[in-house]
C-alpha positions in Angstrom: 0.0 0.0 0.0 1.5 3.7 -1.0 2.0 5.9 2.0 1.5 9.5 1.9 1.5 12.5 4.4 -1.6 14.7 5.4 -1.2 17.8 8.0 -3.2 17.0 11.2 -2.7 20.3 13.9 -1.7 23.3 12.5 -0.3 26.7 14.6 0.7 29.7 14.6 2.7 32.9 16.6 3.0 36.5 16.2 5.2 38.4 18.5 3.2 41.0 21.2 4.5 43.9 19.8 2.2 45.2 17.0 3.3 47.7 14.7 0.7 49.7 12.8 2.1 51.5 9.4 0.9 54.8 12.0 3.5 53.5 14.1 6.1 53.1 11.7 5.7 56.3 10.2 6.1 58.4 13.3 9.4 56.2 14.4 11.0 56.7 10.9 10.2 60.5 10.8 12.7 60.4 13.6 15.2 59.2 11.1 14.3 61.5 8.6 12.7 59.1 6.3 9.2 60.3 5.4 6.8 57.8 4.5 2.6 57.5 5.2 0.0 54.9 5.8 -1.5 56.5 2.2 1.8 55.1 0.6 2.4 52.1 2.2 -0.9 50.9 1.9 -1.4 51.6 -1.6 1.9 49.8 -3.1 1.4 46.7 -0.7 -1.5 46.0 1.4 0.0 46.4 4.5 -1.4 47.9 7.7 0.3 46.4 10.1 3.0 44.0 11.2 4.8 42.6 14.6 8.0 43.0 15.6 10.1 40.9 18.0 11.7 42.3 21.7 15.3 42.1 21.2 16.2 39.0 23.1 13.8 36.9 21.3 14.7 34.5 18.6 13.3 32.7 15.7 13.3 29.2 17.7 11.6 31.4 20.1 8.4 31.7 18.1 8.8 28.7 16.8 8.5 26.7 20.0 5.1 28.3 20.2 4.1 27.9 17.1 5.2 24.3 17.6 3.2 23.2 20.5 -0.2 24.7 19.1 0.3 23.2 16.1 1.2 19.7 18.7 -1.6 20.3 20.6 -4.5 20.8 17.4 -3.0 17.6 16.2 -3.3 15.6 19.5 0.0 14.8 19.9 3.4 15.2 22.1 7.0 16.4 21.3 8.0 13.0 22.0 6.2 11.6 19.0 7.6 14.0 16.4 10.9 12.0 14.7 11.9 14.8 12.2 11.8 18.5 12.6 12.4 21.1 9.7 12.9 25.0 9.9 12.8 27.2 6.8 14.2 30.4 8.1 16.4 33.0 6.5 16.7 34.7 10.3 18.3 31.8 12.0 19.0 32.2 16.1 22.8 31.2 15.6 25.6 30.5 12.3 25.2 27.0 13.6 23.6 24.9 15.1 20.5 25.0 13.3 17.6 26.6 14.9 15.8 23.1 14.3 18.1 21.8 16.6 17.6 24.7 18.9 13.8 24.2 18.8 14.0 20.4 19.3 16.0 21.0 23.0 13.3 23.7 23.7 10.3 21.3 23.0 12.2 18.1 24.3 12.1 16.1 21.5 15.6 15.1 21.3 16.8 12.1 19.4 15.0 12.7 15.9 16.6 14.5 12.8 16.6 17.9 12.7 17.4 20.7 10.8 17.2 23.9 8.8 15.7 25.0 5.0 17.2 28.5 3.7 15.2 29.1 0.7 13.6 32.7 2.2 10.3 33.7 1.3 9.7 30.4 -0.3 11.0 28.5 2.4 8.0 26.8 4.0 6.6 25.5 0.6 10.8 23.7 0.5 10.5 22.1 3.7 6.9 20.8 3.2 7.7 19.0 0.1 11.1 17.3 1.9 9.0 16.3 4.5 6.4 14.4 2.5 9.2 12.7 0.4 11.0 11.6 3.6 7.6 10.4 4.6 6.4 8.6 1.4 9.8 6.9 1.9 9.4 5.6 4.8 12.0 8.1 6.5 9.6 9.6 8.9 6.0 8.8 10.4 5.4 12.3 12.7 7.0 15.2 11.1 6.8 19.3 13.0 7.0 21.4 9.5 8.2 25.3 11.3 8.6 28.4 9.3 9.4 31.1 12.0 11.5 34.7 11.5 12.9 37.5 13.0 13.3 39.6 9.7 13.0 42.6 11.5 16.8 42.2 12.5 17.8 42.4 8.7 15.8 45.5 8.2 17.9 49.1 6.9 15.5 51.1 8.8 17.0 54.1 6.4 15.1 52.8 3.5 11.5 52.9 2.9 11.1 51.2 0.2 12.0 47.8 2.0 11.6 48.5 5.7 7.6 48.9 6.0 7.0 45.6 4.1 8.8 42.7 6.6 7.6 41.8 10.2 8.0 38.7 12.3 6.2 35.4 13.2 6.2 31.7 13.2 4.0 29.1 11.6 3.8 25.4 12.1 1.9 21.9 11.0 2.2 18.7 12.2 3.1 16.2 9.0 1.6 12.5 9.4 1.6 9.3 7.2 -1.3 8.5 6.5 -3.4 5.5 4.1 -5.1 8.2 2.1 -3.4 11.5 -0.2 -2.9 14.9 1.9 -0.3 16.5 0.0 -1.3 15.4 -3.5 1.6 17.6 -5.7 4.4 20.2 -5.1 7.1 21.7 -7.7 9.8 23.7 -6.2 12.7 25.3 -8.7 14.8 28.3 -8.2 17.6 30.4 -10.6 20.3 31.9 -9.5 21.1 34.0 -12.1 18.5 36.6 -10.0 20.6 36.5 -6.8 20.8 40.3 -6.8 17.6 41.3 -7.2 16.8 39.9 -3.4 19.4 39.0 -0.6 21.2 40.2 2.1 25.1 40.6 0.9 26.6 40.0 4.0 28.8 37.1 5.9 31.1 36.7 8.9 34.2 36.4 8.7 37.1 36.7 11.9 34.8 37.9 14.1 33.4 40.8 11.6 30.5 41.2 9.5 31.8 41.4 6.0 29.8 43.0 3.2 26.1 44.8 3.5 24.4 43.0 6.6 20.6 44.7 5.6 18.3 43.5 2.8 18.1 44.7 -0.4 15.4 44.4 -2.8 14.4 45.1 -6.9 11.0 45.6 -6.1 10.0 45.9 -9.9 12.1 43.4 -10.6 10.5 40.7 -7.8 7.3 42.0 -9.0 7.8 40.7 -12.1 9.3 37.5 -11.7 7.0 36.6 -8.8 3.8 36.5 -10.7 4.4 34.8 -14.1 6.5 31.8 -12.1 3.9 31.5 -9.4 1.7 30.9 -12.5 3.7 28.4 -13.8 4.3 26.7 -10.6 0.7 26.4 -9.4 -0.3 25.2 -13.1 2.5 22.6 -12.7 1.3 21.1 -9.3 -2.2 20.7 -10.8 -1.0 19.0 -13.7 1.0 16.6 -11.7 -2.5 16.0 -9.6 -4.9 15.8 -12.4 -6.3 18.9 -11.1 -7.5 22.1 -12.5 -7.8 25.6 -11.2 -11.4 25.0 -10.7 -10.4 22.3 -8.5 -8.7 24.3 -5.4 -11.0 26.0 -2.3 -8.3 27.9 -1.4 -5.8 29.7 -2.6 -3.1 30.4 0.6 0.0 32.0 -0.9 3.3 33.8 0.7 1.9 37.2 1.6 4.3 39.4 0.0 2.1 42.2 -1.5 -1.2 42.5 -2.3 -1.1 43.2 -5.9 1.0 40.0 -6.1 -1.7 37.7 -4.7 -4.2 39.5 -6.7 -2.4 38.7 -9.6 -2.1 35.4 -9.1 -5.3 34.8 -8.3 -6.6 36.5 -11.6 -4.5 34.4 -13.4 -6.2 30.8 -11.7 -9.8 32.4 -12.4 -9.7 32.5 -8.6 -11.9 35.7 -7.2 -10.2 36.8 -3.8 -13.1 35.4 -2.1 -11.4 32.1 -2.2 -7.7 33.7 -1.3 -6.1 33.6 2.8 -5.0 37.0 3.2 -3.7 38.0 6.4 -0.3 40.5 4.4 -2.9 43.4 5.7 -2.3 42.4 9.4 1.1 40.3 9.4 3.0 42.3 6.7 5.9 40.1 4.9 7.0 37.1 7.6 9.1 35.1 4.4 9.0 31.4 5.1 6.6 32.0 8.6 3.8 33.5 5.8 2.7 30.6 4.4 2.0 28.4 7.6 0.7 31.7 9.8 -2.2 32.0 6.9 -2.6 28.0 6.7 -3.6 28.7 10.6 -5.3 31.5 10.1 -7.5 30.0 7.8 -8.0 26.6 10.2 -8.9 28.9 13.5 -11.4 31.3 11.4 -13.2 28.5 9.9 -12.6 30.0 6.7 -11.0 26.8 5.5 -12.2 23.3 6.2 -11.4 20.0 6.9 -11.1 17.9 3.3 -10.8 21.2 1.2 -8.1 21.0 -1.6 -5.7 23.9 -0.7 -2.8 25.5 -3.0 0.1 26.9 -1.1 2.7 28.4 -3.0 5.3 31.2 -2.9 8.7 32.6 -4.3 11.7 34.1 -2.6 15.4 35.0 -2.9 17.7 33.1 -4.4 15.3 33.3 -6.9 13.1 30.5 -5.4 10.0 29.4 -5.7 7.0 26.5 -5.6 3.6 25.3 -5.0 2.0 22.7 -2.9 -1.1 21.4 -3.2 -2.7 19.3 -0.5 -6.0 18.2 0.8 -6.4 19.0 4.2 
């Protein structure tokens, strides 16, 4: 008999800390960097986002994350046997905030470790999950995507600085007899490198390079939306699926515009699309699972619904999964 994987508990944490675009206007007027809620708004979506106290760390919120996802899915740390981060804001060079988050939770003993494919992280370590799964690898698997992107943030320019806050998402990853995660297509092209990253390293005891983001917006703009298409259109195929077939559409929650794109572009009206980039602002690879949980805990998306996920990042990365929940 084939195995698969379905999610069974899903979670979610957002930092105290709430930052409205109000907020963030006053605090960079101090700097001398004008900007309004108009602007922001307009170009993105955003309202508002949260950002992290200073001593806290992305295995932080993802040991909360963790146990409400743990706890929806009826199960203990002790029964998890494979834990994967996607995070571009990891707590240390090494070891892996996976690691980190499997002393914090006690569930020592099981593989663990990190995904680094930013924005599009989450959609990266779902798919390795499932194949480990399908193989035989893993039974229980704790799926995180948790940041601190606030820390990579040049507060000096507006452009980049208003769209990013922090967060953790999580699901709980089972075998199971019957499909959950029916397709997924990830790629990525490094030949657009530039166009999103943060130039910096460490090298004898000194940062080395630019240590901030940088961003093309116009240039991610128009990337993101024709391989998203591609992507999703992909992952159907591989199901025997068509757009008609999905409930919901939950993608990385970049900008607005983006996700309204895409949805045009699967006949999809917004109706049928998780948007929480109005409340949460840009979380990268903790986007994807904090809508998922969204959507669960609202009761906007149900049990045996056929959900898309997808999203692209730097690197250039990017992917789809589609799944039944």
């Amino acid at each position: 008999m084939r195995r698969y994987s379905r999610i069974t508990g899903t979670g979610s944490y957002l930092p105290p800390r709430r930052v409205t675009n109000a907020d963030l206007v006053a605090e960079l007027a101090q700097s001398g960097i004008q900007t309004s809620d108009e602007w922001i708004v307009e170009r993105t979506g955003i309202r508002a986002r949260h950002f992290a106290a200073p001593d806290v760390t992305s295995s932080d919120l993802a040991l909360e994350a963790a146990r409400k996802a743990l706890e929806a899915a009826g199960c203990q740390p002790q029964d998890i046997d494979l834990i994967i981060v996607a995070t571009s804001t990891p707590d240390m060079v090494f070891p892996s905030t996976a690691c980190i988050l499997q002393n914090k939770l006690g569930a020592n003993g099981c593989p663990a470790f990190d995904v680094q494919a930013v924005c599009s992280g989450f959609v990266y370590a779902l798919t390795v999950a499932d194949a480990m799964i399908q193989s035989g690898a893993a039974r229980r698997a704790l799926v995180v995507g948790a940041e601190v992107f606030s820390r990579i943030l040049d507060f000096q320019d507006r452009t980049t600085c208003v769209l990013f806050g922090d967060g953790a998402g999580a699901v709980v990853l089972e075998a199971s007899d019957t499909p959950g995660i029916l397709a997924s297509e990830l790629h990525a092209d490094g030949r657009y490198v530039d166009i999103l990253c943060v130039p910096g390293g460490v090298s004898g005891g000194e940062v080395l390079g630019h240590p901030l983001l940088k961003m093309d917006g116009q240039a991610v703009f128009k990337l993101a939306v024709g391989l998203l298409d591609k992507a999703a259109r992909a992952t159907l195929a591989k199901a025997n699926l068509t757009d008609a077939d999905i409930d919901w559409l939950i993608p990385h929650q970049a900008n607005i515009r983006i996700m309204q794109s895409t949805a045009r572009k699967l006949k999809l009206s917004m109706d049928k699309v998780v948007v929480t980039v109005d409340q949460h602002g840009n979380t990268s690879a903790a986007s994807i699972p904090l809508a998922l949980d969204h959507g669960v805990r609202t009761g906007q998306v149900q049990k045996g619904e056929t959900l898309l996920l997808e999203g692209v990042g730097g690197g250039f990365t990017w992917g789809a999964v589609l799944l039944k929940l």
